[in-house]
Backbone of each chain as nested JSON, in Angstrom:
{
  "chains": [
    {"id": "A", "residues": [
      {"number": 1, "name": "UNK", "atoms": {"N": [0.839, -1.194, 0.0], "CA": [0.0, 0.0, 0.0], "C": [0.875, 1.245, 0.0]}},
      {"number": 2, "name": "UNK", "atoms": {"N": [0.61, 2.349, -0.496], "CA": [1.024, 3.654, -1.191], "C": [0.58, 4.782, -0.26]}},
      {"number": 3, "name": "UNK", "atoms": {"N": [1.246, 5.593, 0.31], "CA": [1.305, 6.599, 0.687], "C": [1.286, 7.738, 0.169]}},
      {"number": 4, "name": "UNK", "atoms": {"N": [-0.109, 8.521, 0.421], "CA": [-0.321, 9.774, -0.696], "C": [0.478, 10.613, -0.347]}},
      {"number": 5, "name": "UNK", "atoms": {"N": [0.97, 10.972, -1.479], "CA": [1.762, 12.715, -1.16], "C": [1.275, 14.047, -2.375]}},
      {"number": 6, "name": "UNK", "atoms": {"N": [1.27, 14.961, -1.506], "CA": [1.125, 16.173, -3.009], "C": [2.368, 16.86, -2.418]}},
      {"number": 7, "name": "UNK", "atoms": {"N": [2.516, 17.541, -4.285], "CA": [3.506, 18.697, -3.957], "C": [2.913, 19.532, -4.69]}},
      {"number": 8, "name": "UNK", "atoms": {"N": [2.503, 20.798, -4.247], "CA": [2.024, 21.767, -4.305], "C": [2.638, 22.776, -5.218]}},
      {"number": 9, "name": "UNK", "atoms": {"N": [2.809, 23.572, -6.494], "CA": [3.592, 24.341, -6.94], "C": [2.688, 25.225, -7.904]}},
      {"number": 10, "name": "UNK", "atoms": {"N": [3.794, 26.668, -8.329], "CA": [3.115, 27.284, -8.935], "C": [3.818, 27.519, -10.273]}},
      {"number": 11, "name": "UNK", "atoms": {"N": [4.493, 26.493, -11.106], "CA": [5.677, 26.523, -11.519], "C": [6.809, 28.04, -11.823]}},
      {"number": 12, "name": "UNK", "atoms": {"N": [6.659, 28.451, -10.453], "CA": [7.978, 29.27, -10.029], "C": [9.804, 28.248, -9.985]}},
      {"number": 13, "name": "UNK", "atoms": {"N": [10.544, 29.44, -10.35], "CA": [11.947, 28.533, -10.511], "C": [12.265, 27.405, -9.092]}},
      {"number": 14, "name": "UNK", "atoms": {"N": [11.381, 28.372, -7.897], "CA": [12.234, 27.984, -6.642], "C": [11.046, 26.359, -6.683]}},
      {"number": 15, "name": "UNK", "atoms": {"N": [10.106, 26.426, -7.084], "CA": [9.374, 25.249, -7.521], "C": [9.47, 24.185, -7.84]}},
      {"number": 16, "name": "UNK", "atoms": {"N": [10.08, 24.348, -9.24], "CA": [10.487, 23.649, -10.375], "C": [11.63, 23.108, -9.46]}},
      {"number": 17, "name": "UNK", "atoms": {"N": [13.031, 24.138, -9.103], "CA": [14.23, 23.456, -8.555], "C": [13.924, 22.227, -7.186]}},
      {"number": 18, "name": "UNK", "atoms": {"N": [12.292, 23.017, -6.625], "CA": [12.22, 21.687, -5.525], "C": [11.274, 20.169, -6.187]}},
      {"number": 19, "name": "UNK", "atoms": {"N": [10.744, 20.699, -7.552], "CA": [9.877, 19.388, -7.973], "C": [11.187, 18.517, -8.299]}},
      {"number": 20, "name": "UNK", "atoms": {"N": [12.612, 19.201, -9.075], "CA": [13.116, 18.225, -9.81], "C": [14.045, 17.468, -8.901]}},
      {"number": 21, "name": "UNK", "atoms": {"N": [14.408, 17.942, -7.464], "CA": [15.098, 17.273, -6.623], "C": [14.299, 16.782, -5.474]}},
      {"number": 22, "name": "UNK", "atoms": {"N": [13.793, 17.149, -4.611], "CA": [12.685, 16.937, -3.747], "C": [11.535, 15.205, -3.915]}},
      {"number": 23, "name": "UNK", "atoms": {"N": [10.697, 16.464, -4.846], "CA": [9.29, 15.372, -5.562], "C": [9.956, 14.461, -6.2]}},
      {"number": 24, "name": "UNK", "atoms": {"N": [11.22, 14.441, -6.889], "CA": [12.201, 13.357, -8.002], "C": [12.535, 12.308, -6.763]}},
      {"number": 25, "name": "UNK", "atoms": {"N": [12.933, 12.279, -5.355], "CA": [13.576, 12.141, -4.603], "C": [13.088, 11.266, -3.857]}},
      {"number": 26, "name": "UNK", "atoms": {"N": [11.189, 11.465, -3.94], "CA": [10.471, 10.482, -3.089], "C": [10.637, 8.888, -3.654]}},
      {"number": 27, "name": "UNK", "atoms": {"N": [10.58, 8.011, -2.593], "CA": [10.223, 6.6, -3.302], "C": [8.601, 6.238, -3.93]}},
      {"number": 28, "name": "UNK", "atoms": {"N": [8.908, 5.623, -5.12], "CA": [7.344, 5.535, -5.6], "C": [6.859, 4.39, -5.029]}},
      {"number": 29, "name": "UNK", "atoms": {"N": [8.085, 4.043, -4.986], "CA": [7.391, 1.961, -4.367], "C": [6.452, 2.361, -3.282]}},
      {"number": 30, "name": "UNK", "atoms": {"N": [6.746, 3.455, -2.605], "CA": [5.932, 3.582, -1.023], "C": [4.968, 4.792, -1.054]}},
      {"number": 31, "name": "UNK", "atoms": {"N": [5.15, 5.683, -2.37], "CA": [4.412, 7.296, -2.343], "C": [3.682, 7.231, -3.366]}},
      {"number": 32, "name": "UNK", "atoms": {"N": [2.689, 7.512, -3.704], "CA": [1.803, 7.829, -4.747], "C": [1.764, 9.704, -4.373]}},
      {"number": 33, "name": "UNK", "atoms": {"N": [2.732, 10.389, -5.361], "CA": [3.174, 11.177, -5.655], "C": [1.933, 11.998, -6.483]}},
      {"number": 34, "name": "UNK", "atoms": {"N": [1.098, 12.733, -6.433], "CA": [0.354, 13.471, -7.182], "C": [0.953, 15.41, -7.107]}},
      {"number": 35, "name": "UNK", "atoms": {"N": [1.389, 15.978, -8.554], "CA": [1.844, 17.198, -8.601], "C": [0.725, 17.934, -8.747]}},
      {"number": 36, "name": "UNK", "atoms": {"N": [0.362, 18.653, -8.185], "CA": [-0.608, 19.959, -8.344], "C": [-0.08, 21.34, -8.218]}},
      {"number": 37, "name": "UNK", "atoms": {"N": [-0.489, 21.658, -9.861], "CA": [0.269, 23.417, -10.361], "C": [-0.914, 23.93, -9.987]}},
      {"number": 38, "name": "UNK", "atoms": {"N": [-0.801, 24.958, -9.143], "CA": [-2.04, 25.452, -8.029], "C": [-2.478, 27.089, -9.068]}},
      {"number": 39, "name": "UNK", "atoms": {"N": [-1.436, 27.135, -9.964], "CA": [-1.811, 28.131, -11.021], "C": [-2.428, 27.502, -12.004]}},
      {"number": 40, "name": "UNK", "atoms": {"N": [-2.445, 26.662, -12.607], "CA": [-3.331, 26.642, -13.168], "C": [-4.842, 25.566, -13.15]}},
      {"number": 41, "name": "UNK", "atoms": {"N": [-4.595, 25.239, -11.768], "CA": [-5.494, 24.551, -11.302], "C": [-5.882, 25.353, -9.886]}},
      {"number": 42, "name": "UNK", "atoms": {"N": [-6.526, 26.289, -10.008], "CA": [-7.331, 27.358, -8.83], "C": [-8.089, 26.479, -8.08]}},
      {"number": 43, "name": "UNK", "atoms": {"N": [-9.07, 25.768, -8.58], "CA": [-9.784, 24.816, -7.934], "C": [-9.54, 24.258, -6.373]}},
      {"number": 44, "name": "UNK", "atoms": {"N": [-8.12, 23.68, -6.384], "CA": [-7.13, 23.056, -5.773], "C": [-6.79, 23.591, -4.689]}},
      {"number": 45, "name": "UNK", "atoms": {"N": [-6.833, 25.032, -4.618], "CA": [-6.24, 26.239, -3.674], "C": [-6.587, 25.967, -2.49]}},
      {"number": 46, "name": "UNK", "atoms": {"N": [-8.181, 25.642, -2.528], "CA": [-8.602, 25.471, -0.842], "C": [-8.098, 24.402, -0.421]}},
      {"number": 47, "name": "UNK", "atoms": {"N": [-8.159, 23.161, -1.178], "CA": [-7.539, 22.182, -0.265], "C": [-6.32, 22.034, 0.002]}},
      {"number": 48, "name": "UNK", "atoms": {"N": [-5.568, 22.798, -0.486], "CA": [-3.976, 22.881, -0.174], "C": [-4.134, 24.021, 1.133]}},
      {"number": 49, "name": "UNK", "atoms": {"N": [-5.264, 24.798, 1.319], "CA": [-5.151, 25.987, 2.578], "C": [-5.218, 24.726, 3.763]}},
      {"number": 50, "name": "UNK", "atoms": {"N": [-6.782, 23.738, 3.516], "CA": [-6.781, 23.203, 4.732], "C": [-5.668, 22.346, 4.985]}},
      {"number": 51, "name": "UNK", "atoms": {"N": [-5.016, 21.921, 4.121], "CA": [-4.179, 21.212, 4.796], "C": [-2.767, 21.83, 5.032]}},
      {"number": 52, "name": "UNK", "atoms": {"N": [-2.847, 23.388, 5.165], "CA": [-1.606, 24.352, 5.792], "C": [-1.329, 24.466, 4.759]}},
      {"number": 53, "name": "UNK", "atoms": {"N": [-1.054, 24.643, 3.937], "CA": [0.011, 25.214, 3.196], "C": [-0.442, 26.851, 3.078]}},
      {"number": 54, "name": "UNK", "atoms": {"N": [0.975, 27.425, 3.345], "CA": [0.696, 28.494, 3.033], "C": [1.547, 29.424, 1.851]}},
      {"number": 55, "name": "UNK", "atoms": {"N": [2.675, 28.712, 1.414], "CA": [3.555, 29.206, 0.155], "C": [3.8, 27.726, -0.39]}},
      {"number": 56, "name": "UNK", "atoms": {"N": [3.855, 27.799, -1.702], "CA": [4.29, 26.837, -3.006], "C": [6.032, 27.787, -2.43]}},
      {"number": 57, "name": "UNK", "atoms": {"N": [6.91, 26.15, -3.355], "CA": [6.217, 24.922, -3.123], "C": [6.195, 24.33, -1.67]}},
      {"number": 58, "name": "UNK", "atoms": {"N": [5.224, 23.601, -1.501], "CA": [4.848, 22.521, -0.25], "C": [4.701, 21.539, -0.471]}},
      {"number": 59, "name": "UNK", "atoms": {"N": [4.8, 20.622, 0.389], "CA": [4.657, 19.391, 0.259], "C": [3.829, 18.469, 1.277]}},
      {"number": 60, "name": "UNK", "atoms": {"N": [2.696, 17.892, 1.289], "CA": [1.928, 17.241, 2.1], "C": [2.532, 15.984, 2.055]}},
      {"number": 61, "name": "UNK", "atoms": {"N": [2.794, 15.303, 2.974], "CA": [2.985, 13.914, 3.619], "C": [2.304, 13.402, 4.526]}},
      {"number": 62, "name": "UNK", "atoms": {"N": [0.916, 12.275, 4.18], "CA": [0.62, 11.805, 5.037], "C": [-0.386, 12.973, 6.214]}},
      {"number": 63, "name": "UNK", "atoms": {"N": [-0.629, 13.587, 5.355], "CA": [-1.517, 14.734, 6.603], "C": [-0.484, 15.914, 6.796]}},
      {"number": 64, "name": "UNK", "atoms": {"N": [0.588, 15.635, 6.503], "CA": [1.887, 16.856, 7.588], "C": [2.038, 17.831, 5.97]}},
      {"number": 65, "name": "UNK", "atoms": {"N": [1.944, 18.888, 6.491], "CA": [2.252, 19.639, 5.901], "C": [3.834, 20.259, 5.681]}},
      {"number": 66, "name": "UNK", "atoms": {"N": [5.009, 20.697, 4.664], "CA": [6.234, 21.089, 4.775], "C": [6.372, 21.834, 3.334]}},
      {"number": 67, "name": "UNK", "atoms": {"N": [6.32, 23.075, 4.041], "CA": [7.277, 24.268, 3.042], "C": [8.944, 23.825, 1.919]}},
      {"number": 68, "name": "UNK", "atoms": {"N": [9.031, 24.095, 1.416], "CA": [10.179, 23.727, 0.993], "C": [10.544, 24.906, 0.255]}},
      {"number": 69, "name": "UNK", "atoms": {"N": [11.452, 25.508, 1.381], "CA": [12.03, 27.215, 0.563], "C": [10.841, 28.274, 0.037]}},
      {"number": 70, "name": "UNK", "atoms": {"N": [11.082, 29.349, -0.455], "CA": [10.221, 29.877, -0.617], "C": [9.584, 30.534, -2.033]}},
      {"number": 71, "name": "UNK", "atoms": {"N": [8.706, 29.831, -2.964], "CA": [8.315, 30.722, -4.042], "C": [7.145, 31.696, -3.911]}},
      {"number": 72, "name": "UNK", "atoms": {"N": [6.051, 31.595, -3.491], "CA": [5.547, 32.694, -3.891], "C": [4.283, 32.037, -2.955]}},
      {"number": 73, "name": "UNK", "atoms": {"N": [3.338, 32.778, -1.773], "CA": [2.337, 33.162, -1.145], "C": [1.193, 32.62, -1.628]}},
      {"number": 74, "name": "UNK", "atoms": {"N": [0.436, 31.866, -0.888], "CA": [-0.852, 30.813, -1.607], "C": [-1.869, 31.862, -1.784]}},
      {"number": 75, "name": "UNK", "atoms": {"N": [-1.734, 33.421, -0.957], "CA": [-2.688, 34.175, -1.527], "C": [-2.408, 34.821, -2.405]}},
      {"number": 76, "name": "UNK", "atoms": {"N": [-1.018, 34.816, -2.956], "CA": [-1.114, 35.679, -4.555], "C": [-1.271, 34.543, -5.323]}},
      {"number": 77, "name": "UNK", "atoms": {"N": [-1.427, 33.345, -4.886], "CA": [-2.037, 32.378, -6.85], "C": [-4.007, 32.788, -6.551]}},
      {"number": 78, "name": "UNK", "atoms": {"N": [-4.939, 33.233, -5.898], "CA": [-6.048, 33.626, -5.867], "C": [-6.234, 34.488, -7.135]}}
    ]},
    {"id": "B", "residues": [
      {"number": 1, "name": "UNK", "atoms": {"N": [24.063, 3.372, -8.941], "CA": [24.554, 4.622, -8.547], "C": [23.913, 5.565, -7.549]}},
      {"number": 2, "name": "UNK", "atoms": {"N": [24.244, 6.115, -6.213], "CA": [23.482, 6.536, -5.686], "C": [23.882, 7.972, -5.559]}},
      {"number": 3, "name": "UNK", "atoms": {"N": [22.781, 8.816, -5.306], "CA": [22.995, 10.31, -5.514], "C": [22.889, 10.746, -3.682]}},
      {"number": 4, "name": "UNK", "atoms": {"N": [24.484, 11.345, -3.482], "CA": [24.206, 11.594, -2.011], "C": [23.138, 12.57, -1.475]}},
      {"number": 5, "name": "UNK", "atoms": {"N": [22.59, 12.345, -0.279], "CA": [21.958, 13.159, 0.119], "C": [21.588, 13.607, 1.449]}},
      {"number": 6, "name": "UNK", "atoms": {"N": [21.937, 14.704, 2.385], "CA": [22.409, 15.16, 3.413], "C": [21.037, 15.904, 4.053]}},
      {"number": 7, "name": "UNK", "atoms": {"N": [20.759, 14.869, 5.484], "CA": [19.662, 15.828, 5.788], "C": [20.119, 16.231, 7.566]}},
      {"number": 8, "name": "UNK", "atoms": {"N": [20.106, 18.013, 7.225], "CA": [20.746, 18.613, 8.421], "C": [19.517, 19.152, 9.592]}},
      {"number": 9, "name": "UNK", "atoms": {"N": [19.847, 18.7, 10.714], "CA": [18.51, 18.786, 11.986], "C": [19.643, 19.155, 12.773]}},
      {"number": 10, "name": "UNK", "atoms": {"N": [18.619, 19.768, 13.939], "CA": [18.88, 19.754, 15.125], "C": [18.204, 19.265, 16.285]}},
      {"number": 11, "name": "UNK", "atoms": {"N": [17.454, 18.683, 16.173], "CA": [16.517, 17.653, 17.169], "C": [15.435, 18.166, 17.838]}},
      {"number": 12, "name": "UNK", "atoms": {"N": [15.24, 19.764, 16.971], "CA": [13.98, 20.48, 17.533], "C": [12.663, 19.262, 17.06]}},
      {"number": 13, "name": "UNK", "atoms": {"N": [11.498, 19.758, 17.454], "CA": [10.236, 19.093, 16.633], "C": [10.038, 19.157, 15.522]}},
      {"number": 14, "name": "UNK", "atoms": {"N": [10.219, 20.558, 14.755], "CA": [10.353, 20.526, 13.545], "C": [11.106, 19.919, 12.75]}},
      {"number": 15, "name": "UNK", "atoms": {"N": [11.932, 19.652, 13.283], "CA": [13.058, 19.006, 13.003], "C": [12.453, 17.405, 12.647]}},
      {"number": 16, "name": "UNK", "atoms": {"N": [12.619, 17.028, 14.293], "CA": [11.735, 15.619, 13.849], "C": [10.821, 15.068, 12.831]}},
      {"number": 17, "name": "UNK", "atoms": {"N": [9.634, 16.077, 12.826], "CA": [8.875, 16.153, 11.83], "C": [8.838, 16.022, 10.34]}},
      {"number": 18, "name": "UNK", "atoms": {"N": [10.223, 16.908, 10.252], "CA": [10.765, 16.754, 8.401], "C": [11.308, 15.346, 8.315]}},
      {"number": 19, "name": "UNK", "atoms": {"N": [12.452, 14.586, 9.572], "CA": [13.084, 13.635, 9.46], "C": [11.862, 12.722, 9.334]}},
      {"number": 20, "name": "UNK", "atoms": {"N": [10.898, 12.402, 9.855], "CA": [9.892, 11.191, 9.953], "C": [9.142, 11.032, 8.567]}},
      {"number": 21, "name": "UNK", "atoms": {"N": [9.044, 12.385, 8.411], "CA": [8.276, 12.604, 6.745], "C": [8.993, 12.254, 5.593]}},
      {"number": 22, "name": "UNK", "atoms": {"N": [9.589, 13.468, 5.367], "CA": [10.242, 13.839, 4.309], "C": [11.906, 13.166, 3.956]}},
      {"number": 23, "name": "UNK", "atoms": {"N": [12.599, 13.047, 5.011], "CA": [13.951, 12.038, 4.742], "C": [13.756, 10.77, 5.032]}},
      {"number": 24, "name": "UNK", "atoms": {"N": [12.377, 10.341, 5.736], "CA": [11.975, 8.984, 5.514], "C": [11.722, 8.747, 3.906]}},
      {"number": 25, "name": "UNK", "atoms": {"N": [10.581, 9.533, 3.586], "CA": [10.243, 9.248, 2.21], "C": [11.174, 8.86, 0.952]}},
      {"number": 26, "name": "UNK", "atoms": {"N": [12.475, 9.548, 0.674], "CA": [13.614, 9.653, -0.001], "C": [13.803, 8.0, -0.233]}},
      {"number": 27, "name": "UNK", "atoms": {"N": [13.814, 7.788, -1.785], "CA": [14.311, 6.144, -2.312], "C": [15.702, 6.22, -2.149]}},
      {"number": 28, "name": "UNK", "atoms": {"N": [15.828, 4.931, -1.015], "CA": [17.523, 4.795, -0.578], "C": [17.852, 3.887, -2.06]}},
      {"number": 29, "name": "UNK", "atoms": {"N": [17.046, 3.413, -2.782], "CA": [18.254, 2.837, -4.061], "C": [18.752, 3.819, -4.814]}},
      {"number": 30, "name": "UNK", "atoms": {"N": [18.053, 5.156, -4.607], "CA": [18.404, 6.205, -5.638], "C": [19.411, 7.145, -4.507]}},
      {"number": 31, "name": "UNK", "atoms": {"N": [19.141, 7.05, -3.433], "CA": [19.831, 8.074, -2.672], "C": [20.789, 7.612, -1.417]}},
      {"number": 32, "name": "UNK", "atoms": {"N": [21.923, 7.766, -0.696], "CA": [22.305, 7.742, 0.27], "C": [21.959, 8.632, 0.94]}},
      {"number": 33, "name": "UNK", "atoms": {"N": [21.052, 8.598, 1.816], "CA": [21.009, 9.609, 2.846], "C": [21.431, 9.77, 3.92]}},
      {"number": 34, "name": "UNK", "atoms": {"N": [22.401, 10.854, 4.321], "CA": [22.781, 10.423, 6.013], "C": [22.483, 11.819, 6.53]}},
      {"number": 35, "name": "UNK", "atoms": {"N": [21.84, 11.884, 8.071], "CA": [21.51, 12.645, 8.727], "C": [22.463, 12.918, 9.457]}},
      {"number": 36, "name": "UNK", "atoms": {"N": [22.468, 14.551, 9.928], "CA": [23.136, 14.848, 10.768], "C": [22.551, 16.15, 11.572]}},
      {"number": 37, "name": "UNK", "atoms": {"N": [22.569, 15.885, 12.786], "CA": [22.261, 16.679, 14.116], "C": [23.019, 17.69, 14.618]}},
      {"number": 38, "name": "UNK", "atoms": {"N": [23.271, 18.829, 13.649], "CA": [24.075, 20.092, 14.313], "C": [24.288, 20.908, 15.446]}},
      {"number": 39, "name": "UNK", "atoms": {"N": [23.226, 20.187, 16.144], "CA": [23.253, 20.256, 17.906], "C": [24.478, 19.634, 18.631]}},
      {"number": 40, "name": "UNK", "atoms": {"N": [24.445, 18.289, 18.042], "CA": [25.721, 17.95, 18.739], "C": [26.999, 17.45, 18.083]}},
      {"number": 41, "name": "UNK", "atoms": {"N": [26.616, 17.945, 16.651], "CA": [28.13, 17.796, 15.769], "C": [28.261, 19.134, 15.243]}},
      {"number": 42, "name": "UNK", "atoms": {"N": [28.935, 20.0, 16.241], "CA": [29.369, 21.331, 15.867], "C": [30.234, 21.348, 14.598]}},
      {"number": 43, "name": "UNK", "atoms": {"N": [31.104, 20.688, 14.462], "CA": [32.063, 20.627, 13.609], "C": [31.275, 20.551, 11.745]}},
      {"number": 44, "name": "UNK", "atoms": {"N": [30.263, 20.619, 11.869], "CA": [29.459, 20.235, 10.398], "C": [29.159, 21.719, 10.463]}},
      {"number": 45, "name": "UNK", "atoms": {"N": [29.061, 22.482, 11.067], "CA": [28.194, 23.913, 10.936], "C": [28.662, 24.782, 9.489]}},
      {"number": 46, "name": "UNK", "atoms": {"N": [29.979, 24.665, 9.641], "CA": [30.372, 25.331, 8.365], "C": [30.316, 24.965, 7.104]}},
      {"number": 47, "name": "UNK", "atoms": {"N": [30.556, 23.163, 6.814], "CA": [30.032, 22.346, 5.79], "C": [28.507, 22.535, 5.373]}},
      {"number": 48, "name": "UNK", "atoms": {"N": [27.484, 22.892, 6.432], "CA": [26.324, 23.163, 6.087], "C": [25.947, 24.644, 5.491]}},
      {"number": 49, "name": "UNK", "atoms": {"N": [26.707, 25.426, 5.816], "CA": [26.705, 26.807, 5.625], "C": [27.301, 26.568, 4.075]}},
      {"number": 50, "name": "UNK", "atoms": {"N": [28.345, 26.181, 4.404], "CA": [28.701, 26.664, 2.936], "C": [27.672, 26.009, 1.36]}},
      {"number": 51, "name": "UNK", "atoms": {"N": [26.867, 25.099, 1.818], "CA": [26.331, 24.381, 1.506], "C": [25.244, 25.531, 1.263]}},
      {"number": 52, "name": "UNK", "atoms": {"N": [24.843, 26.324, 1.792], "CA": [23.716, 26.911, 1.196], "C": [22.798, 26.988, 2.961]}},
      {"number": 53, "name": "UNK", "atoms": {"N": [23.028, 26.298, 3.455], "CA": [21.623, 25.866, 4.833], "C": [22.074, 27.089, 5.664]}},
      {"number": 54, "name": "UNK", "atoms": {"N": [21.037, 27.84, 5.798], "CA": [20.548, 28.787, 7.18], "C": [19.546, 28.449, 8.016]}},
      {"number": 55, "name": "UNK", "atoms": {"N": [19.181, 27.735, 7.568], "CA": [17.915, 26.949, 9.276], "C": [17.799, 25.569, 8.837]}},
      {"number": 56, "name": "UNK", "atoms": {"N": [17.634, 25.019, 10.116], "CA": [17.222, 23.302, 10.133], "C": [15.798, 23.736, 10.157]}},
      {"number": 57, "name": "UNK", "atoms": {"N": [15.409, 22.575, 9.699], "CA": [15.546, 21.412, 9.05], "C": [15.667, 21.623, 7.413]}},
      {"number": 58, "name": "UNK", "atoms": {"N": [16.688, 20.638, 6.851], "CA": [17.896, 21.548, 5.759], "C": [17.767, 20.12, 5.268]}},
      {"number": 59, "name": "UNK", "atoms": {"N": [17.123, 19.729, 3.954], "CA": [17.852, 19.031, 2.907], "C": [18.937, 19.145, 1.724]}},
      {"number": 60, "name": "UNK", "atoms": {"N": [19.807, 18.598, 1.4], "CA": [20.909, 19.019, 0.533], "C": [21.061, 18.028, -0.261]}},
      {"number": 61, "name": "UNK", "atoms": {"N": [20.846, 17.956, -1.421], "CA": [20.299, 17.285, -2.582], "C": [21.031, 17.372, -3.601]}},
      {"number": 62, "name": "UNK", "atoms": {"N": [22.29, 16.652, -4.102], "CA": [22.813, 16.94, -5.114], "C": [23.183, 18.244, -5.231]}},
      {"number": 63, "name": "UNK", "atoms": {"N": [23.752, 18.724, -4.381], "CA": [24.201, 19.919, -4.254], "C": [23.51, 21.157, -4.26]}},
      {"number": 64, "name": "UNK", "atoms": {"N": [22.17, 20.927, -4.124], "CA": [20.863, 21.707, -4.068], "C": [20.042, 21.717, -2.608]}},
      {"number": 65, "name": "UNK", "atoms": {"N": [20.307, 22.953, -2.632], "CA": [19.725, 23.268, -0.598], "C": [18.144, 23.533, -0.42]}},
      {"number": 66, "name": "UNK", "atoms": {"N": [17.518, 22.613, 0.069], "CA": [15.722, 22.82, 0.63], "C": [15.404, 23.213, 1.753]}},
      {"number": 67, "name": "UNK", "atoms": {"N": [15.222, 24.0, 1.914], "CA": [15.088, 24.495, 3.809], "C": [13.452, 23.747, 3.605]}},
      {"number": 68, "name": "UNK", "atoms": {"N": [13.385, 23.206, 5.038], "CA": [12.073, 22.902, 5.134], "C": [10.851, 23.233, 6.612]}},
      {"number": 69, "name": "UNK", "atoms": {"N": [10.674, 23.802, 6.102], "CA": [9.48, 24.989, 6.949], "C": [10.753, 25.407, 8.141]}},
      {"number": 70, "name": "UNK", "atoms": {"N": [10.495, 25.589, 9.44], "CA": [11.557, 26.42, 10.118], "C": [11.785, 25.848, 11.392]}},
      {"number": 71, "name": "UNK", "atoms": {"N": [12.837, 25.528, 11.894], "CA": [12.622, 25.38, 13.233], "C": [13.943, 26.208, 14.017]}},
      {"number": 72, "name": "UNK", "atoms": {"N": [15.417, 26.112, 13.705], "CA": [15.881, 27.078, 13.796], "C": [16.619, 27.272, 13.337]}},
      {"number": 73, "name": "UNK", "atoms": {"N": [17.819, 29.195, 13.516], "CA": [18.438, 29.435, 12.452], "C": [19.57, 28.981, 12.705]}},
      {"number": 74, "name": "UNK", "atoms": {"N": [20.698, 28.555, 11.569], "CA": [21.766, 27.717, 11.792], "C": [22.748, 28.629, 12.872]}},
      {"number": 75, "name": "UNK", "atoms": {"N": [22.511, 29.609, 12.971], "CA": [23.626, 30.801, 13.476], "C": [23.161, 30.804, 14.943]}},
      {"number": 76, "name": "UNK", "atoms": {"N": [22.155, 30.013, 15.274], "CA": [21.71, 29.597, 16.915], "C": [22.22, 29.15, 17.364]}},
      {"number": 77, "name": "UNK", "atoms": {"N": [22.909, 27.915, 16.232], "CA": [23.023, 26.445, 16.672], "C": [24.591, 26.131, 17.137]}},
      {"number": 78, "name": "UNK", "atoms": {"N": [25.253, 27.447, 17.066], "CA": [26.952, 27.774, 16.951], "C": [26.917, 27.755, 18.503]}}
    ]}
  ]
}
């Protein structure tokens, strides 16, 4: 069984540099890895609020929420 | 071939938190990961610095630095 993860992004550089090392980085054998570009998927926004996030990119694990450096404020992708 | 990968704590909660999550998650066939606790291995402080890391909890990724959310700043930890 697979452990959900999102990573949250707005494809900003500081983003991109954490999708391609970070999100590249997880094991798949154990993560079911889903990417959500929160720009162009607005939809998405609230459920990335409830579950904390408050700047892309982030990364949800398992319920836990984690920042990873800083691109850009979940209220400027609104 | 494994791509090293360095995850820097200091044994705050936050700390913990990234280690249980996020350097758990990391595929050890793709990665060596070794942790290290700058609380009580002073001697790494500057290897991490130069490295790019100003607060734990600090992944270092192929030579690519992730701060992950905050717990404290490396210049505490001296």
């Amino acid at each position: 069984m697979t452990t959900k993860a999102i990573f949250y992004h707005a494809g900003c550089p500081v983003c991109v540099a954490a999708e391609d090392n970070v999100a590249k980085a997880i094991d798949r054998s154990r993560y079911n890895v889903e990417v959500v570009h929160l720009g162009n998927d607005k939809s998405r926004i609230a459920e990335a609020e409830s579950a904390g996030v408050e700047s892309v990119p982030a990364l949800v694990l398992d319920g836990a929420t984690f920042h990873i450096n800083f691109g850009a404020n979940l209220s400027d992708l609104k």
